[in-house]
C-alpha positions, -999 to +999 in steps of 0.1 A: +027+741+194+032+706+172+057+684+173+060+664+144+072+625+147+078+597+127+041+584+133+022+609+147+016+647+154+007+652+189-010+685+205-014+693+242-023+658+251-041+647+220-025+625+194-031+626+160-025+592+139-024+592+104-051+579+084-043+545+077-052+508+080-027+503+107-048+523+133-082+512+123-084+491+154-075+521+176-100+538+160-126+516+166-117+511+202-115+551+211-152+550+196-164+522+216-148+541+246-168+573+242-136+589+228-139+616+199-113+604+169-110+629+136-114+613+100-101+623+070-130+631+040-126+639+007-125+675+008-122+682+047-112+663+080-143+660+102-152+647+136-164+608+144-182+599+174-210+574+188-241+592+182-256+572+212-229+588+235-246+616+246-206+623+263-192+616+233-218+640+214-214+670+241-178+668+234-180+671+196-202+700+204-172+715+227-145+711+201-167+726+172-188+751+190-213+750+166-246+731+155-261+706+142-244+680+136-245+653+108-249+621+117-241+589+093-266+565+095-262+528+077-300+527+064-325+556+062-345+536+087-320+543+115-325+575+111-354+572+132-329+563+161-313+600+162-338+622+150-372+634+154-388+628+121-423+638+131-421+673+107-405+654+083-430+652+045-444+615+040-427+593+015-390+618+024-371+594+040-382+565+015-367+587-013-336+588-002-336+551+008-346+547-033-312+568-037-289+555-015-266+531-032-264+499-025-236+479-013 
């Protein structure tokens, strides 16, 4: 059942923050931890962990029960890092680094 507070809405023993600047840092530290932390989109809320947690990763996978998963990378080199990209057409990835916008 959930209890609603002035700052939070918690469930069994999770706790749900709202999405604001004010818990960034806690953010940030659950995902260092190997925690699994729920951000907001703009059409759904979706799941955030360290990809290079295999923990963090397999818990993702518990909460969803579902595959694959989508994983953010900062450059279209790092996907490299994550994924096999053997099958993957020559010249693919550089097209989307061509695409991606630039910051």
């Amino acid at each position: 059942m959930l209890k609603k507070c002035d700052v939070c809405i918690e469930y069994k023993l999770e706790l749900v923050h709202s999405a604001t600047e004010s818990y960034a840092a806690e953010a940030i530290e659950a995902l260092k931890s190997g925690e699994v932390i729920a951000v907001p989109t703009d059409t759904l809320h979706g799941f955030a962990s360290d990809a290079c947690s295999s923990d963090a990763v397999n818990r993702i996978y518990e909460i969803k029960h579902t595959s694959p998963l989508a994983i953010c990378v900062g450059d279209v080199s790092d996907i490299k890092h994550f994924a096999v990209t053997d099958h993957v057409p020559d010249g693919l990835l550089n097209s989307f680094r061509d695409r991606s916008p630039s910051y």
